[in-house]
C-alpha positions, -999 to 999 in steps of 0.1 A, spaced: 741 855 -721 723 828 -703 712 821 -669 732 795 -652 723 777 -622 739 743 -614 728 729 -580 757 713 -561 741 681 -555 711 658 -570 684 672 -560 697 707 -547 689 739 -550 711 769 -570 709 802 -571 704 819 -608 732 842 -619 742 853 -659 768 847 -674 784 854 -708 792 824 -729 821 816 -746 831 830 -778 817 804 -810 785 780 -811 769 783 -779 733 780 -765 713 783 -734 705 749 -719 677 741 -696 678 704 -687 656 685 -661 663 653 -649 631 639 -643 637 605 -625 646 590 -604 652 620 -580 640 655 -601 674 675 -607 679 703 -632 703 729 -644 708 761 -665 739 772 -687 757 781 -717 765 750 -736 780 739 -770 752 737 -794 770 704 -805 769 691 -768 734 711 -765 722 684 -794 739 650 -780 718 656 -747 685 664 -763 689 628 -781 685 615 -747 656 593 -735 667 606 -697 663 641 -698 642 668 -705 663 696 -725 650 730 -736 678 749 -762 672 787 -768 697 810 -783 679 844 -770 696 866 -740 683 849 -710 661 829 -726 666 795 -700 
């Protein structure tokens, strides 16, 4: 389980629900997009995916595999 909050727009605000991930490799993602305008979100994601984002220069990406733990 993993708290998910994707704000609609750059920028925007979410509010923070839990949801169940999907059966197989998943994590809980907290990723911040620090520039050029802060963004963020929270949410079950591939591990596989989870990885490919962390390699990125452009975000800041937190992986945790704990109930909740984003």
């Amino acid at each position: 389980r993993c708290n998910h909050c994707v704000p609609h727009s750059v920028g925007g605000s979410c509010t923070t629900s839990v949801k169940e991930c999907d059966e197989g490799d998943y994590v809980c993602v907290f990723v911040v997009f620090p520039q050029p305008m802060y963004s963020f979100f929270r949410r079950c994601s591939k591990r596989s995916d989870a990885l490919i984002m962390q390699t990125s220069p452009h975000l800041n990406v937190v992986i945790c595999e704990t109930d909740r733990c984003n």
